[in-house]
C-alpha positions, 0 to 999 in steps of 0.5 A: 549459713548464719547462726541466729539466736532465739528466744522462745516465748512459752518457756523463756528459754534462749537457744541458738539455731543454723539457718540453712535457707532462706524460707526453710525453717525445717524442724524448728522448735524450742530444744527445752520445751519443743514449742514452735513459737519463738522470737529472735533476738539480738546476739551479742558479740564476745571476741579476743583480738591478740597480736602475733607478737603477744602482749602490746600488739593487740589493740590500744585505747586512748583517750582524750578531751574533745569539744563535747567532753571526752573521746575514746579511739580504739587503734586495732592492729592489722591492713589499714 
């Protein structure tokens, strides 16, 4: 069961939404002004990543001077 969000196009206003099916929309309105005419949008992704063993085992950045300028890797802990 996703949970998309949408933004309605009468008032602008930005909610989110549990799908439960495919084809099933159900009841659904916009919770600010009950308009039915809505867009989805792309969501954005905000998540901590901490390791077991506090400071120093969540992920490291490091840099450094490639071909085409400069290259970031990101080293995430866990199975490889």
């Amino acid at each position: 069961m996703p949970l998309y969000e949408f933004r309605c196009l009468k008032c602008n206003e930005l909610f989110e939404l549990l799908v439960m099916g495919g084809d099933d929309q159900g009841d659904m309105k916009c919770p600010r002004c009950a308009s039915t005419a809505f867009e989805r949008v792309m969501s954005t992704v905000s998540y901590n990543m901490t390791g077991s063993g506090g400071p120093g085992k969540g992920p490291h950045v490091a840099s450094r001077s490639c071909a085409g300028g400069s290259c970031t890797t990101w080293d995430i802990p866990g199975p490889a």
